[in-house]
PADREN-686444 format. One record per residue (C-alpha): residue in three letters; x, y negated, z. Coordinates in steps of 0.2 Angstrom, whole numbers, padded with zeros to 4 digits, always signed. Example, Ala and Ser with C-alpha at 12.3 -4.5 7.8 and 13.67 -1.06 7.14 Angstrom:
<nodes>
ALA+0062+0022+0039;SER+0068+0005+0036;
</nodes>
This chain:
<nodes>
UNK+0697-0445+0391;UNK+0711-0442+0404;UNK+0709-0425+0411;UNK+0715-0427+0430;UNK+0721-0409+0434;UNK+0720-0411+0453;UNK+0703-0419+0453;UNK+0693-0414+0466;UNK+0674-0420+0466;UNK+0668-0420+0482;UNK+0682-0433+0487;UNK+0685-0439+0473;UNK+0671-0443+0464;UNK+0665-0462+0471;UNK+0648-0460+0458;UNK+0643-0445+0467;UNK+0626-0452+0470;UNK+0619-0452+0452;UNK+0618-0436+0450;UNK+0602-0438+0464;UNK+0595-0454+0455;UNK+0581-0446+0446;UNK+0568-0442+0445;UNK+0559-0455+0457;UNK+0544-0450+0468;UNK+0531-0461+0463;UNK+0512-0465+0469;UNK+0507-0457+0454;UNK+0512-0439+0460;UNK+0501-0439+0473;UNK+0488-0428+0476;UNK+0469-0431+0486;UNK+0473-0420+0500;UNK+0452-0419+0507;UNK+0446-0404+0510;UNK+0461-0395+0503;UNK+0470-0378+0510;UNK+0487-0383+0519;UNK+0498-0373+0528;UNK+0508-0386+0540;UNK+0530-0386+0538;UNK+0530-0397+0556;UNK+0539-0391+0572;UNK+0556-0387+0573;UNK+0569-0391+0560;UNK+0587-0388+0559;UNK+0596-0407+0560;UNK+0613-0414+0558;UNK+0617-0432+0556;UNK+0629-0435+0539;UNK+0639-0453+0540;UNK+0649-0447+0527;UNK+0636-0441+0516;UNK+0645-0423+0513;UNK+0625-0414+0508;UNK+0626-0423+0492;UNK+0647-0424+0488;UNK+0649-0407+0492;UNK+0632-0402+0488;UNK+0628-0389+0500;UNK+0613-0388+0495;UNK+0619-0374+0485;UNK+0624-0367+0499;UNK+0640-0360+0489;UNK+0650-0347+0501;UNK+0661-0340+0488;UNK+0671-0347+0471;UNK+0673-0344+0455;UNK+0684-0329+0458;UNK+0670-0323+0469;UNK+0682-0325+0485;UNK+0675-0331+0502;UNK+0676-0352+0505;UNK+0675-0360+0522;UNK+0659-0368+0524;UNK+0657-0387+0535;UNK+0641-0384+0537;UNK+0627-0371+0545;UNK+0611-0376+0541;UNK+0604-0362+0554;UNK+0617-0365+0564;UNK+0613-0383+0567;UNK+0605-0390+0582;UNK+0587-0392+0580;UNK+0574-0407+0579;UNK+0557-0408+0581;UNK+0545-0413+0565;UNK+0539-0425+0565;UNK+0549-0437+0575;UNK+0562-0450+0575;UNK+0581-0445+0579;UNK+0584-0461+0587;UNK+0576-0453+0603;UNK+0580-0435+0599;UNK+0596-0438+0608;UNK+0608-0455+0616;UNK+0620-0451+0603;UNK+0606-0455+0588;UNK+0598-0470+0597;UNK+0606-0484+0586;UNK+0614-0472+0570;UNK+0608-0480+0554;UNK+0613-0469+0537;UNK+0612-0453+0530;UNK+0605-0437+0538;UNK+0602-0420+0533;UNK+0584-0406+0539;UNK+0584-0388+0536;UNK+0572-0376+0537;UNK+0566-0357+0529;UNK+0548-0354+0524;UNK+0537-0344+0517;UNK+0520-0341+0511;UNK+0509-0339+0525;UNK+0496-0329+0510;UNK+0497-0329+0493;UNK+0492-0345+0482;UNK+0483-0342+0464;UNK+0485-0360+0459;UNK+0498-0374+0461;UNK+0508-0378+0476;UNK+0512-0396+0483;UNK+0526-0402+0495;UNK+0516-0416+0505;UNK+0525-0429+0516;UNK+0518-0441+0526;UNK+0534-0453+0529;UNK+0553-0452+0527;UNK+0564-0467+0534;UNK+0570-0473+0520;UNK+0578-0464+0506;UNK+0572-0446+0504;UNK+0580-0434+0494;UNK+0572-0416+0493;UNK+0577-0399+0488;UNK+0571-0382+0486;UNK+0582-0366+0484;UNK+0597-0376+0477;UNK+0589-0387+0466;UNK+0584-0406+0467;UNK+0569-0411+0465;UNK+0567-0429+0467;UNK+0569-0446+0478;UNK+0557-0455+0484;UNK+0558-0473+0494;UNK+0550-0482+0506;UNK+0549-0475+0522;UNK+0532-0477+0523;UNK+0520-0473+0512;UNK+0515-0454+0507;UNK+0521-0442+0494;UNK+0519-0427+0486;UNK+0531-0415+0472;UNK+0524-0399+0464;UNK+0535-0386+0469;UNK+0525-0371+0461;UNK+0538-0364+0449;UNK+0553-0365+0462;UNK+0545-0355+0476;UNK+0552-0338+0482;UNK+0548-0327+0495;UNK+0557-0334+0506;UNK+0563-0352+0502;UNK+0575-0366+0510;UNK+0570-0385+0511;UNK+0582-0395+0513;UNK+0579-0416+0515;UNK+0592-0429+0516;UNK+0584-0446+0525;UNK+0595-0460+0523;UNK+0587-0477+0534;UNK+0605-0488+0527;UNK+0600-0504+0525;UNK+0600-0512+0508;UNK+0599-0527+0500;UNK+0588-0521+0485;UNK+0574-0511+0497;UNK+0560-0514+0504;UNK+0560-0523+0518;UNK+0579-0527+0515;UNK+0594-0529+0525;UNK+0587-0541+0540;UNK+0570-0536+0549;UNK+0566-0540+0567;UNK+0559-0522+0573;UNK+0569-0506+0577;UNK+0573-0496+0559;UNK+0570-0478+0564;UNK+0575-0465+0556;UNK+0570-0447+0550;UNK+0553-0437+0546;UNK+0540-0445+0556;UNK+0524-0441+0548;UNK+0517-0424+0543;UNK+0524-0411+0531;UNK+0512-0399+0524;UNK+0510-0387+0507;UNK+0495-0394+0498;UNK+0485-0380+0489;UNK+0474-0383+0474;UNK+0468-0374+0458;UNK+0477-0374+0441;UNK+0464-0387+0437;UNK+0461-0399+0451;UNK+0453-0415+0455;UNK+0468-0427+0457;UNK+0460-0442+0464;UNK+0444-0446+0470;UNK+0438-0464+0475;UNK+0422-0473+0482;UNK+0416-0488+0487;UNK+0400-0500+0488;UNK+0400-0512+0474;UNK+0382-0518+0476;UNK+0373-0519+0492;UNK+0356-0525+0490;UNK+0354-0508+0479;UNK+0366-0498+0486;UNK+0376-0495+0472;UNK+0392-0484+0474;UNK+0406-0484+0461;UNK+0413-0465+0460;UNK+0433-0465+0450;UNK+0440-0448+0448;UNK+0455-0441+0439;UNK+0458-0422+0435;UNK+0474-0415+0432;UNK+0475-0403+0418;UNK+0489-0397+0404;UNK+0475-0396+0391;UNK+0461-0407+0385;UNK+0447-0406+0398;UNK+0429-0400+0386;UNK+0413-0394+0393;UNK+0415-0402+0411;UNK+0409-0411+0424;UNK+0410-0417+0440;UNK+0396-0419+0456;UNK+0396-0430+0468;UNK+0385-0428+0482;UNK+0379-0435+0498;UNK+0371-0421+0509;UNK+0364-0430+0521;UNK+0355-0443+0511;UNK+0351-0428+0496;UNK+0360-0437+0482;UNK+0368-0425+0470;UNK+0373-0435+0454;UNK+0381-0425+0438;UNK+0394-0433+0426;UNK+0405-0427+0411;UNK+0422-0427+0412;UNK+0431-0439+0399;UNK+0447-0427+0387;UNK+0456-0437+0395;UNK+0453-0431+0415;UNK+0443-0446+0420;UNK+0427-0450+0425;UNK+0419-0465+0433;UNK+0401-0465+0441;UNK+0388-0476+0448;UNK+0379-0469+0461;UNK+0359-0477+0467;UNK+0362-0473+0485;UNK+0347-0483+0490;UNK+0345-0486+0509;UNK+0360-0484+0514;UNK+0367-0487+0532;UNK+0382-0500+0530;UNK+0398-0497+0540;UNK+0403-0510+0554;UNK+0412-0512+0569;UNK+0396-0511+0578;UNK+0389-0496+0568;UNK+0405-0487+0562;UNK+0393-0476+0550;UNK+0400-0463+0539;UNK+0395-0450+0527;UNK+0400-0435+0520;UNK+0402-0435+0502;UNK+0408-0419+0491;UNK+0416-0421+0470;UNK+0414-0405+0465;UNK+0421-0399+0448;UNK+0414-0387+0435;UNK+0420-0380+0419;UNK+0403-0371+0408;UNK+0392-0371+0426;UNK+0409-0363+0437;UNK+0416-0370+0450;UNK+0433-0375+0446;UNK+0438-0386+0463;UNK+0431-0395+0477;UNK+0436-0410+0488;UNK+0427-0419+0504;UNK+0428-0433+0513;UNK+0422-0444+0526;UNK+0417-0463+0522;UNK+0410-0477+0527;UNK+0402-0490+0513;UNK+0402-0508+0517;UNK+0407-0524+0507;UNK+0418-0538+0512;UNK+0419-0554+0501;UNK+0424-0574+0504;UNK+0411-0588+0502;UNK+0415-0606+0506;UNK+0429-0603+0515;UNK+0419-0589+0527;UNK+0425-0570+0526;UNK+0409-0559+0525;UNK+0405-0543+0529;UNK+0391-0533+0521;UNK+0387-0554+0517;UNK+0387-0560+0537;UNK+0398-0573+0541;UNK+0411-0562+0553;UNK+0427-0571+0562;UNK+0441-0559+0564;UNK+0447-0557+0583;UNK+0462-0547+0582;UNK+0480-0546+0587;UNK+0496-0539+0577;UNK+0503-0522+0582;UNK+0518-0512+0576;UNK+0520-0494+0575;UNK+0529-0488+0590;UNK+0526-0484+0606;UNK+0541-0481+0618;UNK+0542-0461+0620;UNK+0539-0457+0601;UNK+0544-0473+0593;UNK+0537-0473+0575;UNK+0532-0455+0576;UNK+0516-0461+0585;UNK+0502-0450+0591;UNK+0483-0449+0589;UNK+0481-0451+0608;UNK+0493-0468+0607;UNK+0483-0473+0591;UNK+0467-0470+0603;UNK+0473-0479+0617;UNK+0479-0494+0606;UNK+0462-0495+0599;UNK+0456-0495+0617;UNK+0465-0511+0623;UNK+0461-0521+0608;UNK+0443-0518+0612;UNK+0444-0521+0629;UNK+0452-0538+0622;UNK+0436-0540+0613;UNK+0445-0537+0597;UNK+0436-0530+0580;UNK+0452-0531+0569;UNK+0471-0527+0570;UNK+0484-0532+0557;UNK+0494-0517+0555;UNK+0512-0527+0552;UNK+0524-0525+0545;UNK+0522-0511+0533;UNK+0510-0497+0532;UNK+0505-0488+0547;UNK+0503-0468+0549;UNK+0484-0463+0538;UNK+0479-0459+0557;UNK+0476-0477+0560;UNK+0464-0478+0546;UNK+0457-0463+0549;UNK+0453-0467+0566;UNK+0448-0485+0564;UNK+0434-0481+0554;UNK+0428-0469+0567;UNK+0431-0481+0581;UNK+0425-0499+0570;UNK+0440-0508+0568;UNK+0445-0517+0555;UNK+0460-0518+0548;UNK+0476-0529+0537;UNK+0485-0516+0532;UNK+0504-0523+0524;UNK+0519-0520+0514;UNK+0537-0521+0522;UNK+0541-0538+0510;UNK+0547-0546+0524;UNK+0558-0563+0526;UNK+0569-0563+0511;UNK+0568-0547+0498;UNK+0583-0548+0483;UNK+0566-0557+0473;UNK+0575-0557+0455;UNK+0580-0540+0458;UNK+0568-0528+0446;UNK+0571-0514+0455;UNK+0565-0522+0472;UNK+0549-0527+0464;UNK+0545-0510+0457;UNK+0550-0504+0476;UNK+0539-0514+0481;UNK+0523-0511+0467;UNK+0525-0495+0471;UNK+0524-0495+0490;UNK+0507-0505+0488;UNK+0501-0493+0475;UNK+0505-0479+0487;UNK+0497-0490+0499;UNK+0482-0493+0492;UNK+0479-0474+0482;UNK+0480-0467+0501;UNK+0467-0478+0511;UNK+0454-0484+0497;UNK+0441-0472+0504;UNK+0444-0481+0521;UNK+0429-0494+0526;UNK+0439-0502+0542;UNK+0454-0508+0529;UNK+0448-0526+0521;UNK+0464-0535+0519;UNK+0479-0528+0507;UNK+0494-0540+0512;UNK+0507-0542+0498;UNK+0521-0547+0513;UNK+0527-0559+0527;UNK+0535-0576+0529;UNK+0547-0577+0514;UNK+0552-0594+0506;UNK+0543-0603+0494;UNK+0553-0601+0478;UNK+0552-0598+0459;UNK+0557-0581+0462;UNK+0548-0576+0476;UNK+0532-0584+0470;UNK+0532-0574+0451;UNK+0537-0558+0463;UNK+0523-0559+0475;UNK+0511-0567+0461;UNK+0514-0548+0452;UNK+0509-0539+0470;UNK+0495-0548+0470;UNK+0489-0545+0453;UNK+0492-0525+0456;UNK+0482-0527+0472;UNK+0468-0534+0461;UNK+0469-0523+0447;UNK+0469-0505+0458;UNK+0455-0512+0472;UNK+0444-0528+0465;UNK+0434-0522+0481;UNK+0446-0528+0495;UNK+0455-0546+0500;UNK+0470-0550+0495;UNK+0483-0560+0508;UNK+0500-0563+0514;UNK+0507-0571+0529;UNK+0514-0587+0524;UNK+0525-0601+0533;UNK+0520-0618+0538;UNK+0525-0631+0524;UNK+0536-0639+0540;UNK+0540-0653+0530;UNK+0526-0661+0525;UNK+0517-0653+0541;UNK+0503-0644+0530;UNK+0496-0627+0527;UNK+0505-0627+0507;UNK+0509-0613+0498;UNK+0508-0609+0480;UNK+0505-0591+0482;UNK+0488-0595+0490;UNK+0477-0598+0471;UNK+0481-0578+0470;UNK+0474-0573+0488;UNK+0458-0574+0494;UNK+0463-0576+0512;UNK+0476-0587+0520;UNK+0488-0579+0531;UNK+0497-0593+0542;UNK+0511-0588+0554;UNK+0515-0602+0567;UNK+0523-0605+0584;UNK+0522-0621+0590;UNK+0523-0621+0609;UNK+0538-0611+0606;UNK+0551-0612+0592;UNK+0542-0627+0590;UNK+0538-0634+0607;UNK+0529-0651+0599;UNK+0510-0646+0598;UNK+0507-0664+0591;UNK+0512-0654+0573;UNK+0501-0641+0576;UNK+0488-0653+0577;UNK+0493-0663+0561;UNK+0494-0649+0553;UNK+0476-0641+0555;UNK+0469-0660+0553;UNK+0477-0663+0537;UNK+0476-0647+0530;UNK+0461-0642+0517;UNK+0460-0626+0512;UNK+0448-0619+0499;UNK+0451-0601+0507;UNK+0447-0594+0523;UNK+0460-0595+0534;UNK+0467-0583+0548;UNK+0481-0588+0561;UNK+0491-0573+0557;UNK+0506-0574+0570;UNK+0508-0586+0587;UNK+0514-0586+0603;UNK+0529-0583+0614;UNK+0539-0572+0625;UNK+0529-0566+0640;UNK+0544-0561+0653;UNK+0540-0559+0672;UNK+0553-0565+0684;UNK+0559-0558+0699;UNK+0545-0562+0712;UNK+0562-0568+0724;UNK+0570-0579+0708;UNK+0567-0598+0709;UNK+0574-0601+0693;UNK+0565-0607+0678;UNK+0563-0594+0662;UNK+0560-0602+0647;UNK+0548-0589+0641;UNK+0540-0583+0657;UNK+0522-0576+0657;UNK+0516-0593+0663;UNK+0523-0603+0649;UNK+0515-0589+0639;UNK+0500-0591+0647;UNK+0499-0609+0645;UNK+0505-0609+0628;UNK+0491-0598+0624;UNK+0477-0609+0632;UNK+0483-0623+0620;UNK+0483-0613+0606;UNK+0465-0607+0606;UNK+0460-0623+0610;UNK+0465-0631+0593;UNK+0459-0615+0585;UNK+0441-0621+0591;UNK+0442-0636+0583;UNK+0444-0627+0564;UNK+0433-0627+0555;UNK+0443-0615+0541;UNK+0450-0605+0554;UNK+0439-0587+0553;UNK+0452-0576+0562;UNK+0466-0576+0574;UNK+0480-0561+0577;UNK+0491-0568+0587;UNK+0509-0559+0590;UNK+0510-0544+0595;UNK+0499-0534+0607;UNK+0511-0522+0616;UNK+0530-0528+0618;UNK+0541-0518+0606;UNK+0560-0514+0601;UNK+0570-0523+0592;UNK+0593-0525+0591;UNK+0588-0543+0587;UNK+0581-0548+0603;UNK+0596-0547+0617;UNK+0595-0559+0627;UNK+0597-0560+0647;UNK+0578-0556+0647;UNK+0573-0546+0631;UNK+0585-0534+0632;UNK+0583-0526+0615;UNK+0564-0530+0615;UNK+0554-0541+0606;UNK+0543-0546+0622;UNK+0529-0558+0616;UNK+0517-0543+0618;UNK+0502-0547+0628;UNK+0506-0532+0637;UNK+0521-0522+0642;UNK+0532-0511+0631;UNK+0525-0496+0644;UNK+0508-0500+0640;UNK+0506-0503+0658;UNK+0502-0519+0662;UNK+0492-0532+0655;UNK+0499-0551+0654;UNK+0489-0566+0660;UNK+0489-0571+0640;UNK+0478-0555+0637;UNK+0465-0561+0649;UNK+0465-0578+0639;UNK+0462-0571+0621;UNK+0451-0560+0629;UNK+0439-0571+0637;UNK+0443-0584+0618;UNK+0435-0567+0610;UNK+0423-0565+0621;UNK+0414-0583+0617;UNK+0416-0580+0599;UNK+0409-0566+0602;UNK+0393-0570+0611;UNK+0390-0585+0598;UNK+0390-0570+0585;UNK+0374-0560+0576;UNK+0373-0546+0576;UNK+0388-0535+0561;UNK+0375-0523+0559;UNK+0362-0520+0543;UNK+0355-0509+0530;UNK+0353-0509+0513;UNK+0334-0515+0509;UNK+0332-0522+0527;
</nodes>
């Protein structure tokens, strides 16, 4: 090997990144957090933005001030020093200057504990956009992609009294992620969920899930895994109802698994008109002691197809919905409960009982607070348009995003609908790709549909798609009226299409944009042509038989660099209300008053076991 004499690595080395390769964060790291001790890392954060990626080529991590000969360097950095950011948050809005920057950026801040831990110690975060690379005290301790699922690193052995965390968020956009290079909403950037240290015992319970599996007898299936460096003997795990006095005992499998089926009897079924939930508590014991404890709150309620109908707790229910993303203008995708709330709030007032949460998972708030308000849910992975689909490392991406996904909201009664991705072209590669989501989907939750939002088959005009013997419910985006102004395809197209799966009219529409009350020129996408687009819509969706569900696209107007025209402006603006959340458009009064008939021809959603 040639020795350069003058080589110096943190210019010279062009492979710099594989030293910070592995390990990779995974879904199997993570950790239920119910009931659990947490001490919050949000607020303030040191900040600088690193085009030139100089944390990981120069590693300051390390935070090196002197050499080898134990002389002073200069330093290009000053991690204190640096201007701060709030946690969570985007930095596209933290400052103009950040708005459109896409790449590498590097938080800082000190802490310690706020009381001394006896057990084990986990770094929790909600969300990083995209790559996250995370370090403790100088050492690396793992990447984890996908900006937006959860995930969680043991740091136990690397604390000190006082310690430095250091992230390095990189939103570049690349061919072999998830979603890849093109999208059509604004990529923002930074920690924008929750960052916490997860307490928990030596021994702990690492998972805990429940769901009905049997209505007429109220039968609950219990899964749990426990986390322990020796073969688990002489224990076992509770899980109990207070309020119904079930208390049921299991042992603990060597291997830390267990599985229960619990007789929960007359039990009240959650629904969007009865959003009923219960407290339920795993307990852990080794020889009769208390080892650990988790808690949390859940709704139990089945939801399966039949003929071509989606059932709910085994009622025929049509889905009245509308897609929303996860922004809102003063926070972008670091969205808060009160927004969350207020979203919820319009939809109902739209005489909505489900959202499809596009294009990729949502904050745990949404779910959190959908089974509290009863509103069902799509929830969706970011495999949008066109993914690299031969590309091995995009599908595992991509696996694991839907298994972290799915391990986070299981417990969640408003979430019915896993979607394995959006409007991506029907080949060979894409079909064994999204065939593979659908099978993991499947294989973790047997409970739950399983969709996709699929394109029309525009040359033989017909709902066609060979991805659809793997789902349960057809998702079918269409926007005839607009990209397509002939509605007489529309029309072939639900007339000639024969579906053995429910379907559900997962994206129309059109722009909605006001003009100037003093302008007599004609705007091709004005909030009339919406409006009457809309009327026309709704009226074919009548006449469908198959069609149990409607979402159209979007509910509030959103950002996007894709949409510049004279009149968007840097906004996708086929919301049925303003960006600002302000103003309704006349298209929101006519899904409104669609919903509102489906709704009065409706039953009643709600029933009880045994009634």
């Amino acid at each position: 090997m040639e020795i350069i004499k003058n080589f110096v690595d943190n210019i010279h080395n062009d492979d710099y990144k594989s030293d910070y390769e592995f390990p990779v964060i995974q879904g199997e790291s993570m950790v239920f957090p119910g009931g659990r001790k947490k001490q919050s890392l949000n607020g303030e954060w040191n900040f600088s933005v690193d085009q030139y990626d100089n944390c990981l080529r120069a590693k300051w991590f390390l935070e090196q001030e002197t050499n080898d000969e134990g002389r002073n360097i200069p330093l290009d950095y000053g991690f204190d020093e640096w201007d701060t950011i709030k946690v969570p948050g985007v930095w596209n809005l933290a400052r103009p200057e950040y708005f459109y920057y896409e790449g590498p950026a590097v938080y800082s801040r000190r802490f310690s504990l706020e009381e001394e831990s006896k057990g084990r110690v986990f770094l929790q975060f909600g969300a990083v956009s995209y790559e996250a690379r995370i370090f403790l005290n100088g050492v690396f301790l793992g990447i984890h992609k996908g900006g937006s699922t959860p995930f969680t690193i043991e740091i136990t052995s690397r604390l000190k009294a006082e310690n430095r965390l250091i992230v390095v968020a990189d939103n570049t956009r690349r061919k072999e992620q998830i979603p890849s290079e093109n999208t059509d909403w604004f990529l923002y950037g930074g920690i924008y969920r929750d960052v916490s240290l997860l307490f928990v015992p030596d021994v702990y319970i690492k998972n805990m899930k429940a769901g009905l599996i049997n209505r007429e007898t109220g039968t609950i299936e219990v899964t749990a895994l426990i986390d322990c460096e020796k073969k688990l003997t002489d224990s076992e795990l509770t899980f109990s109802i207070p309020e119904l006095n079930i208390e049921v005992t299991f042992p603990v499998n060597e291997d830390g698994t267990c599985t229960m089926y619990v007789n929960a009897g007359k039990l009240s079924l959650w629904s969007p008109e009865s959003p009923k939930r219960y407290q339920v508590l795993l307990t852990l014991r080794k020889k009769g002691v208390v080892k650990d404890e988790v808690t949390d709150l859940i709704g139990f309620r089945t939801v399966e197809t039949k003929d071509r109908k989606i059932l709910l707790n085994g009622r025929q229910i049509f889905l009245r919905g509308a897609c929303l993303h996860e922004e809102t203008e003063e926070h972008g995708k670091a969205v808060t409960k009160d927004e969350i709330r207020e979203a919820f709030q319009r939809a109902k007032k739209m005489n909505c009982n489900f959202l499809r949460l596009a294009h990729y998972p949502h904050t745990e708030w949404v779910s959190e607070i959908a089974d509290e308000e009863g509103i069902l849910l799509w929830e969706e992975i970011p495999v949008y348009w066109w993914i690299d689909f031969s590309n091995p490392q995009a599908l595992d991406d991509a696996r694991n995003q839907l298994t972290e996904l799915i391990s986070r909201d299981f417990n969640r009664a408003s979430v019915i609908i896993w979607s394995v991705g959006n409007e991506n072209p029907d080949t060979e590669a894409r079909y064994e790709f999204m065939k593979d989501l659908a099978s993991t989907a499947r294989r973790m939750d047997p409970t739950r549909l399983i969709s996709a939002a699929c394109l029309v088959d525009t040359v033989n005009l017909r709902i066609a798609d060979r991805l659809e013997r793997h789902l349960d419910v057809i998702g079918l985006n269409e926007y005839y009226g607009w990209y397509d102004p002939d509605y007489e395809k529309l029309t072939e197209i639900l007339n000639g299409s024969h579906p053995e799966k429910p379907v559900i009219i997962s994206e129309f529409g059109a722009d909605g944009y006001q003009p100037d009350e003093n302008s007599r020129k004609y705007v091709r996408g004005s909030e009339k042509e919406q409006e009457e687009i809309y009327k026309k819509q709704v009226e074919l969706f009548g006449k469908t038989e198959y069609i149990q569900g409607t979402t159209p696209w979007i509910l509030y107007d959103y950002r996007t660099p894709k949409r510049l025209g004279a009149y968007q402006k840097g906004y996708n603006i086929k919301g049925l209300v303003t960006a600002d959340r302000k103003r309704e458009k006349p298209a929101f009064a006519v899904m409104k008053n669609y919903y509102e008939e489906i709704k009065n021809n409706e039953g009643s959603d709600r029933e009880t076991v045994g009634e």
